[in-house]
N, C-alpha and C positions, 0 to 999 in steps of 0.2 A: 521559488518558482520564477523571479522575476530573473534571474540570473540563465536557463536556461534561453533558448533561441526560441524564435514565436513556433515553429513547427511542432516542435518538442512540448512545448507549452500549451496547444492546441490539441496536440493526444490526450495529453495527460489528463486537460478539462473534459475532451470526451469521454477518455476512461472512467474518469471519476462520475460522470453521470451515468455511463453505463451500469458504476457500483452501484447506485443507487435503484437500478430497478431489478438487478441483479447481481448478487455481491459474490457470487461461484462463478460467473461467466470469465472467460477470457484467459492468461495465463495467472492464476491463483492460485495458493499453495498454501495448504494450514501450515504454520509454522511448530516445527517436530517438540513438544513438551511445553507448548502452552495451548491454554484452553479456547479460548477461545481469540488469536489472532493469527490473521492471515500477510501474506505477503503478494504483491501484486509486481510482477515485473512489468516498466513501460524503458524499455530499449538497455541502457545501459546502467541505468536508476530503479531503485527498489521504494516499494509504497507500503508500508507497514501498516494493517490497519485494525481496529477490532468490531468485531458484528455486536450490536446490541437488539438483540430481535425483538425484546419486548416494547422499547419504542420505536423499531426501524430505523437506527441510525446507525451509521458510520462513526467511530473517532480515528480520525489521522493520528500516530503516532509518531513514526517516522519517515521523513522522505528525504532520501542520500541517494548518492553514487555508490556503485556498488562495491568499487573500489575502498569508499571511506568507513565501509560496517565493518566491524567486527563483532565477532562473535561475542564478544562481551557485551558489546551496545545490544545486541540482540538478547539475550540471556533475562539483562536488565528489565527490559518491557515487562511492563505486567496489566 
């Protein structure tokens, strides 16, 4: 994150709170053949994340450009 511009930097902290009191809001997208994580697009970067509902948390998995994922690094996640 530190590598990103404070603007960009400044979303992404909001988005991420926003996960937390709602982790479906905004552009979210379950990711197609796993169970349970989602992907969060914030502008040109992607936010890999997984829901654990029975203690209400978030785990960060991944956060890239969307440029530098591939579809294997995605696959990988579990």
């Amino acid at each position: 994150m530190e590598s990103l511009d404070r603007r960009l930097q400044q979303k992404t902290l909001l988005l991420l709170d926003e996960l937390q009191t709602n982790p479906y809001r905004g552009d979210v997208k379950k990711v197609q053949g796993k169970f349970d994580i989602y992907r969060l697009r914030i502008g040109e970067y992607r936010l890999y994340f997984r829901l654990i509902p029975e203690s209400r948390t978030i785990e960060i998995l991944l956060f890239e450009s969307r440029g530098t994922i591939k579809k294997k690094t995605i696959q990988r996640l579990t």
